[in-house]
C-alpha positions as CSV (number, residue, x, y, z in Angstrom):
1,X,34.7,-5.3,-29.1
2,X,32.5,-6.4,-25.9
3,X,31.7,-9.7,-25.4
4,X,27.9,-10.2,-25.8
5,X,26.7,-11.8,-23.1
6,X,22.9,-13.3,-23.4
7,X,20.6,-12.8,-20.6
8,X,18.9,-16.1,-18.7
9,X,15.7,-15.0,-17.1
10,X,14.3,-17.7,-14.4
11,X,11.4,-20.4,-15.4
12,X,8.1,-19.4,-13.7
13,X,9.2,-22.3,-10.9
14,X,12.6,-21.2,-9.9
15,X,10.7,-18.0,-9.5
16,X,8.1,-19.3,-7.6
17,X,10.8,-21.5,-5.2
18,X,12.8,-18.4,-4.5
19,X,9.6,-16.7,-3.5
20,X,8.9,-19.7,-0.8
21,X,12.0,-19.9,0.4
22,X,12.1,-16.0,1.2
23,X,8.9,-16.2,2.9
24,X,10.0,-19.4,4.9
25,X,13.4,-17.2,5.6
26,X,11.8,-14.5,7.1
27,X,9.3,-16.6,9.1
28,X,12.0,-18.2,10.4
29,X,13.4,-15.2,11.3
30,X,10.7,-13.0,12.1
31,X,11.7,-12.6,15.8
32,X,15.3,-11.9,15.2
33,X,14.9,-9.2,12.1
34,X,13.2,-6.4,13.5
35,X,16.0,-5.9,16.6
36,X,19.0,-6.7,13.8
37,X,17.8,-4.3,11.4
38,X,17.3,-1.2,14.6
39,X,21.0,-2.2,15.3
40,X,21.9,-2.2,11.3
41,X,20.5,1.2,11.5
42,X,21.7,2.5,14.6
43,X,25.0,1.8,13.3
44,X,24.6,4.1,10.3
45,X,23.3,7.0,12.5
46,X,26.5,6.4,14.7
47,X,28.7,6.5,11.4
48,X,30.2,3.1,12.9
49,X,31.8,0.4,10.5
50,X,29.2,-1.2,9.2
51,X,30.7,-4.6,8.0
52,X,30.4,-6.5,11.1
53,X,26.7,-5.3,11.3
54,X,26.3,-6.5,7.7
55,X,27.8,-10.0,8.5
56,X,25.5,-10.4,11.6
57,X,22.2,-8.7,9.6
58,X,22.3,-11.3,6.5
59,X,21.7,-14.2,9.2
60,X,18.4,-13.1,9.9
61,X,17.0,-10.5,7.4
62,X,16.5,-10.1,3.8
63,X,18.4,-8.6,1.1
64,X,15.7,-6.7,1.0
65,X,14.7,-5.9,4.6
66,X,18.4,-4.6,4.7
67,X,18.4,-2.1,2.0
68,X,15.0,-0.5,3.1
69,X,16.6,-0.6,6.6
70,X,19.5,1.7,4.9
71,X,17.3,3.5,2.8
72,X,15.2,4.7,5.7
73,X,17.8,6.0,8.1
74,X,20.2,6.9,4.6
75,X,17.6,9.1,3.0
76,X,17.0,11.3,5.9
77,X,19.9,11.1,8.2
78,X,22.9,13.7,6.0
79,X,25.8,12.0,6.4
80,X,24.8,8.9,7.8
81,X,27.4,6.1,5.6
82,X,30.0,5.0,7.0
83,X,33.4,6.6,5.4
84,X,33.7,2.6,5.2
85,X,31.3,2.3,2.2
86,X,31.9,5.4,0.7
87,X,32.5,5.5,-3.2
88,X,36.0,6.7,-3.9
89,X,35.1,9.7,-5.7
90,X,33.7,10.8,-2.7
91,X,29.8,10.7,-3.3
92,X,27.8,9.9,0.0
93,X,24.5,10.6,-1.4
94,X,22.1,8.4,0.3
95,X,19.5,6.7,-1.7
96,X,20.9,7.7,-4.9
97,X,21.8,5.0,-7.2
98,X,25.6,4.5,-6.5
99,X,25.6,6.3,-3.8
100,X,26.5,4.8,-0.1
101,X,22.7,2.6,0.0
102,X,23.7,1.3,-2.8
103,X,27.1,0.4,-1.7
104,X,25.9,-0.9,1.5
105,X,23.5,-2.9,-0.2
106,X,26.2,-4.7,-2.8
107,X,27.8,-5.7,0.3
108,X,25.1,-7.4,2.3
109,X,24.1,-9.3,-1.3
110,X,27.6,-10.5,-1.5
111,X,27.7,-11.3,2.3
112,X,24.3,-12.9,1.9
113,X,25.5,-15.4,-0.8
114,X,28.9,-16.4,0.7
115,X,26.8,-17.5,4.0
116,X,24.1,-18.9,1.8
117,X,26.7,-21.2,0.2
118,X,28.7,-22.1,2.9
119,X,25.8,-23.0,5.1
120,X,24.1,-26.4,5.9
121,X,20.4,-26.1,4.4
């Protein structure tokens, strides 16, 4: 039998904290983002490995910025994702749930957390 596992939904301040600290992330940032994200996509076009990309993105741009980044050049460019990120069974379908954006995406979250925890505030 599955475990039950009981959802914790944030207090109205954590939310609110997160929400400042995003804005003051991309503020910070605001420079940096918009030629890291061209590159981000740039490498998808090419079909190039998109880790390193990824590792340098998550610096400067949002979890979010990123996956609209992927959805934009993703959704229109066929075959775009990187054999890199592509789900075993084979499906590359761009901006489909579980499809390669969504892969991509996973990855930049986890990347995104690891440098957010090992990093000096």
């Amino acid at each position: 039998m599955p475990q039950k596992i009981e959802l914790i939904r944030s207090t109205e301040g954590e939310k609110q904290s997160q929400l400042k600290r995003l804005r003051e992330f991309k503020a910070r940032h605001r420079d940096e983002s918009g030629p890291m994200l061209a590159r981000l996509q740039q490498a998808v076009i090419a079909n190039q490995n998109l880790f390193e990309v990824l590792v340098d993105a998550v610096r400067c741009c949002s979890l979010g910025q990123i996956t609209n980044a992927l959805f934009e050049v993703g959704g229109s460019t066929e075959g775009a994702c990187s054999p890199a990120f592509a789900r075993p069974d084979g499906d590359r379908a761009q901006g489909r749930p579980g499809g390669c954006a969504d892969t991509i995406s996973r990855q930049a979250m986890s990347i995104e957390l690891r440098t957010e925890f090992n990093s000096p505030t």
